[in-house]
N, C-alpha and C positions, 0 to 999 in steps of 0.2 A: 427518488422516493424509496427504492428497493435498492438490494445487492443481493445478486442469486451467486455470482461464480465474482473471481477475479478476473479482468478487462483487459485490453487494451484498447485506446483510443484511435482510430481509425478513422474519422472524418474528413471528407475530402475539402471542405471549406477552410478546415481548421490548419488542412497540408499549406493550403496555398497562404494562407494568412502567417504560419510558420515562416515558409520563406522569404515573406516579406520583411517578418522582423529581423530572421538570420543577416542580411543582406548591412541591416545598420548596427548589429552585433559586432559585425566584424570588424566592423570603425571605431571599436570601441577599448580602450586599452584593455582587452581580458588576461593576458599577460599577468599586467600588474594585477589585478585582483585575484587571479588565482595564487600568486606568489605570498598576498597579502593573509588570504585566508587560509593557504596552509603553513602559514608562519602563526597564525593564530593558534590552529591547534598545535605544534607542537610547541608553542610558548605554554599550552596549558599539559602538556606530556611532563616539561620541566620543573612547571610549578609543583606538581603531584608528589615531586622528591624532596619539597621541602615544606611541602604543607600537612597541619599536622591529623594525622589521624582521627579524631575527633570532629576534625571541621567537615572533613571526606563525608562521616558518618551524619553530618547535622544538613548533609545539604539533603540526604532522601529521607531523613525521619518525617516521621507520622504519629498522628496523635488519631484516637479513633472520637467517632461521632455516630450519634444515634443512627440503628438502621432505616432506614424507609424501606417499605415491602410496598409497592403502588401494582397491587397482583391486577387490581380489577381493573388499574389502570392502562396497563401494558395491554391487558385482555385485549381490552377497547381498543387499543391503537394497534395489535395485530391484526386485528377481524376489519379495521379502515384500510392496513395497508394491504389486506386479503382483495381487498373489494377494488384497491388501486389497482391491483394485479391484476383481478382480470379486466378491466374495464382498458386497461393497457393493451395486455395479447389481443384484446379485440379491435383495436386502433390495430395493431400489427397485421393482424388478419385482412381487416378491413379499412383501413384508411389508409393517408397519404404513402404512395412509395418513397417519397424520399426521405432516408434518415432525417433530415436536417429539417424537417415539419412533421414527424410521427413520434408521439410521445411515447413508444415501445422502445424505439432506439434513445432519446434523448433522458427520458427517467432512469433507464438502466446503466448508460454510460455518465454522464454527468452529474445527475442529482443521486446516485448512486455510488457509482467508482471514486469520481471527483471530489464531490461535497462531502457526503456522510461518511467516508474514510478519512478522510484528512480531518472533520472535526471530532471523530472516533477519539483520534489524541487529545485531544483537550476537555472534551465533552463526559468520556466516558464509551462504554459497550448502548448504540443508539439500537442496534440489531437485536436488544433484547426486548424492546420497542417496535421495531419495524420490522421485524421478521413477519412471514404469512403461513404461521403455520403454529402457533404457539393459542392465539387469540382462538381456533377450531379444536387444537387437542384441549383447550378448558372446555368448551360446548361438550365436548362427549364427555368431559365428566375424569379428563385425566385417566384414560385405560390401563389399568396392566398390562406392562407386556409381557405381550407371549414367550419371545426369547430376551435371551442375554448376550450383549455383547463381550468376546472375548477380553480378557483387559489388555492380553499382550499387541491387540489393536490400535491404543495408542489413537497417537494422530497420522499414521500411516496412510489411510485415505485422504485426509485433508491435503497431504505430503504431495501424494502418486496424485491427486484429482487436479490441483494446482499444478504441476511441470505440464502434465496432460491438454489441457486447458489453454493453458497461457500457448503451448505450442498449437495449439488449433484455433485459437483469434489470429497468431500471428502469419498462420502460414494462409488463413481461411479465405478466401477471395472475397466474402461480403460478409463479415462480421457483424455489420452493421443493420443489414439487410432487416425490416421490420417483419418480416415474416418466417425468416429462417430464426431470427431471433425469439417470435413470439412463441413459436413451436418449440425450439430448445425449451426455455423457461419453462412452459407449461407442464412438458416433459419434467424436466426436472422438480418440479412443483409437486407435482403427483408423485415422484418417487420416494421425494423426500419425504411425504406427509404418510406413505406407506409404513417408512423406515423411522416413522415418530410412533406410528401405534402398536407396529409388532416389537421393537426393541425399546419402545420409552424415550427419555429425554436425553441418554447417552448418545441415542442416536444424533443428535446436532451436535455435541459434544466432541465425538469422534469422525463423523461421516460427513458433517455440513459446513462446505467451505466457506461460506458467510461467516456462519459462527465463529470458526478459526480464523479468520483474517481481522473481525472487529474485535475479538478476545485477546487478540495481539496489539494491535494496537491500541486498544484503552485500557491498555495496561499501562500506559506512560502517562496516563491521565492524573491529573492531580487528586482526584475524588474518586472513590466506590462507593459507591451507596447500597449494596447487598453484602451479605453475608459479613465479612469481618470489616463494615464499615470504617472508613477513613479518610483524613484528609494528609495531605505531605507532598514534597517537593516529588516535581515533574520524574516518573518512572518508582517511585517507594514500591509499587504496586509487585513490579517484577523481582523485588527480591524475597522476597514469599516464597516457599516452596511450589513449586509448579504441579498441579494435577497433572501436568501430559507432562512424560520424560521428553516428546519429540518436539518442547514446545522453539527449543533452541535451534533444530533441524529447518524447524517452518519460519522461523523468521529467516534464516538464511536464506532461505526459500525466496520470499518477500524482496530482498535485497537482491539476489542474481535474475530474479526475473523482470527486477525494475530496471536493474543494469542493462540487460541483453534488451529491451523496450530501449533503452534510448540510445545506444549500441547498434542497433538496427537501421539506426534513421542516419546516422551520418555519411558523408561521402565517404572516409575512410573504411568503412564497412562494406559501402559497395564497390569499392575499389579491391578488398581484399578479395569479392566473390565476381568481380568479373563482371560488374552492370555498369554502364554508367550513367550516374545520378541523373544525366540533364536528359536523360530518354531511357526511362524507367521502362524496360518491360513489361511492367505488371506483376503482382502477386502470384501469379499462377507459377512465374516463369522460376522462383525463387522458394519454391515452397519444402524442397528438400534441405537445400543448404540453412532456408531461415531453423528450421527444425536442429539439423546439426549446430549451427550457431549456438541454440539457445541452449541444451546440451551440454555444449562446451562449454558455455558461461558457467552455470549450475556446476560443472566439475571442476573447473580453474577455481570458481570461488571457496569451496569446500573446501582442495586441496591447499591452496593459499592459505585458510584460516587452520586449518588441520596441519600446519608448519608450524605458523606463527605459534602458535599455542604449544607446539609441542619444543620449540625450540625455544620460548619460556618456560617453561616447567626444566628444561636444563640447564639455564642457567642460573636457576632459583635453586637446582639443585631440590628440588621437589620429589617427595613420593608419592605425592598422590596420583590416584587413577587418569589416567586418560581425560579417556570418556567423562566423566564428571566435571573435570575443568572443562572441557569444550564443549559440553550441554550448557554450560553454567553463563559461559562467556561469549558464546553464541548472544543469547539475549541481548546485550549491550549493542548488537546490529540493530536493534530495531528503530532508535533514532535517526540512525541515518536512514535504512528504507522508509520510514513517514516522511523526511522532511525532504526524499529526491524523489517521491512519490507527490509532494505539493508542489514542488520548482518544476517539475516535467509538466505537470499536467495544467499548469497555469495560465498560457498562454490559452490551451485549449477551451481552458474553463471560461476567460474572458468573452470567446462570442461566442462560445453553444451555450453560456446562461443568457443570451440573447433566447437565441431561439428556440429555447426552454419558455420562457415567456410569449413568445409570439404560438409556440403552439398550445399552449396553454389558456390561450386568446382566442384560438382558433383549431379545437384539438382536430377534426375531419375535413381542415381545409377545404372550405366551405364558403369562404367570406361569411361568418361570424365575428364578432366583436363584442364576447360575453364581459369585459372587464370594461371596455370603451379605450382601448388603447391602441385602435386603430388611429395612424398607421402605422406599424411597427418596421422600421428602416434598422435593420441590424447595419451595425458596425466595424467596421478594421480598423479606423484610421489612425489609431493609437500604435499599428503598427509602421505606422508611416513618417514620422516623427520621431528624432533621434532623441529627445530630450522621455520623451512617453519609454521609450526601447530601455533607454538606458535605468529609469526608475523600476521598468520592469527587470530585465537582469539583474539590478545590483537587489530587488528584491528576493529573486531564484536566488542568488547568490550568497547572501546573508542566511537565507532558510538552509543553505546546504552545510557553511560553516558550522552553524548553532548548534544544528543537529550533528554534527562529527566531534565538535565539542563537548556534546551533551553524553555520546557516546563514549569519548574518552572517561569522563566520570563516573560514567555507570560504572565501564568497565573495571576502573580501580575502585569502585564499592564491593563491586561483587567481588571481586581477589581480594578484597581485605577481608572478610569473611572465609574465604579459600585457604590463605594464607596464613592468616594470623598477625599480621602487622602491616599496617603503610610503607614501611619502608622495602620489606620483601612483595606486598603485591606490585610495588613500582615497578621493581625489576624483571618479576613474571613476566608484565604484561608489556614490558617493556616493549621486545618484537611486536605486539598487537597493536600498541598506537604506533608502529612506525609505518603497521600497516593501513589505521586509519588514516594516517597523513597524504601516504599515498594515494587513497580512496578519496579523500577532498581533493587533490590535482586532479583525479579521476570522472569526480562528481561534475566540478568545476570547467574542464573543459567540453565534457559532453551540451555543457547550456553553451557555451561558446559554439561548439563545430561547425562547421557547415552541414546542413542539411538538406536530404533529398527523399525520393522515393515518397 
């Protein structure tokens, strides 16, 4: 219903129902389909040298369409999802302990994290809708604020609150917990709505990790319907000049912390830190190294893409700045963290929208049955069944190519604008889709590995 922070998924149902499917994954030739789909993209690396300029350009043009301003509309459906928020931290507070029947843990992880992210690409920015804090700053009447925020601000908080973050779900022993959860959020509710009236609406702009992570990703959406309304092919959006210089930093962002998320869970992983999978210690036991893991991730990815980019611009024989190719082409990451962002967390989505509904049926576990859908019998058994395993993977699997795919193209949009021709941003970006390639063996095997913990 809500997104306060960026997630990770943590359910213990969701671990074991993982494993279940790992188990007929592995029966499954992954091999061949990883070989398959990083042959896809770089059949499309090759095409880019011989396709012509012009067609590059026609696949993100846009044509604009009237605006829609639905001001009173959004109002409305902030002040709803004000009202879902708290009616939620109070189920945290006060209702069921178990994540997996408390609509505090299940609205914030699933119909949040899950759902309204991943339709954010398609849909558009839903956060400007479903935010709780927007529908009360109209009640007061829109205040002046009192300060300004610095400009050289940037998205720096959005930047440092996400590494922050992400390293505290993953190292935190009950993430999930409906109460440590209800208290965060609240916390965070109240600071935010502080940092809306003393600095205005910069403040979400800059300071409100929601806003930056659904600002990113429907930005690939095919529609905006504010401001410099439009319609045009999937991502037209992002090559627009960018309000945030860091907005290229934060998607990388997006991408290393999806990576080091599903990096975490394989045996490979805890083989490298000395656990083994099949007698997990627990989270506590693991909570420095997962911290340095993720870290590391975050700097190997930077530095990787901070090569590749710069070891294009020398063979393109380029003068231009750094820094401005690697803001620029940065962005072209963000298809791939949407669509290993929808293949990771699918599996999870299959039985917590289970019991999304059952507590929703039953929000104070109570034996209530406000909808009549008693008895509600959640489900695995899709993970039990090789033929169910296998349409799910090759469907992770298709989302991860598409998106590596989709990336390649951007990528050679944006360098054709960089550049000056198709034929020189080929070569640019050349090292870049070698590194995409590699990234789809990357993506691809992670839905494969064995997994634990």
């Amino acid at each position: 219903m809500f997104l306060i922070f960026n997630a990770l998924l943590w359910l213990p149902l969701s671990a074991k129902a993982h494993v279940s499917e790992q188990g007929f994954v592995l029966l499954l030739p992954t091999d061949l389909y990883n070989q398959a789909g990083a042959a896809a993209v770089a059949l499309t690396v090759l095409a880019l040298f011989a396709v012509p300029e012009n067609v590059v350009r026609g696949l993100f043009s846009w044509r604009s369409i009237p605006v829609w301003r639905p001001d009173r509309a959004q109002t409305i459906c902030s002040l709803l999802s004000f009202l879902a928020l708290c009616f939620v931290v109070y189920l945290g507070l006060n209702g069921p302990r178990n994540p997996l029947a408390n609509l505090m843990s299940l609205s914030f992880w699933t119909l949040g994290w899950i759902i309204c992210i991943s339709l954010a690409g398609f849909f558009g920015n839903l956060w400007l809708w479903l935010n709780p804090w927007t529908g009360l700053y109209a009640l007061l009447g829109y205040p002046k604020a009192i300060l300004k925020l610095p400009e050289w601000l940037d998205l720096w908080p959005c930047c440092l609150m996400l590494v922050a973050f992400a390293g505290f779900l993953l190292a935190d022993i009950a993430p999930d917990d409906p109460t440590r959860l209800a208290y965060f959020v609240a916390t965070y509710w109240a600071l935010t709505m502080i940092g809306l009236v003393v600095f205005g609406p910069s403040w979400l702009q800059k300071c409100e990790l929601g806003h930056a992570i659904f600002a990113a990703y429907s930005s690939l959406s095919l529609v905006r319907l504010h401001n410099r309304a439009g319609i045009g092919g999937p991502g037209w959006q992002t090559l627009e000049t960018q309000p945030m210089k860091l907005f290229g930093v934060f998607a990388l962002l997006l991408l290393a912390v999806g990576s080091f998320d599903g990096v975490n869970e394989t045996f490979w992983w805890l083989g490298k830190i000395g656990v083994n999978p099949l007698e997990f210690p627990g989270r506590s036991a693991v909570v420095g190294v997962t911290i340095f893991g993720l870290l590391l991730s975050i700097a190997a990815l930077f530095a990787t893409f901070a090569g590749v980019v710069w070891v294009g611009l020398q063979i393109a024989e380029s003068d231009l700045q750094f820094w401005s190719v690697f803001s620029a082409l940065a962005v072209s990451i963000l298809p791939i963290a949407l669509v290993y962002h929808m293949a990771h967390y699918m599996t999870s989505f299959l039985v917590n929208i289970q019991y999304v509904v059952a507590a929703l049926n039953d929000p104070f576990a109570q034996g209530w049955d406000i909808f009549g859908l008693d008895p509600i019998r959640v489900t695995t058994g899709f993970f039990n069944k090789i033929d169910t395993v296998r349409l799910i993977f090759l469907t992770q699997a298709g989302l991860v190519v598409v998106g590596h795919v989709w990336s390649v193209l951007l990528a050679h949009r944006i360098a054709v604008d960089l550049f000056g021709s198709g034929r020189k941003a080929s070569v640019a970006t050349l090292p870049l889709s070698v590194f995409m390639i590699g990234y789809t063996f990357l993506g691809l095997w992670l839905l494969a590995a064995p997994k634990g913990a």
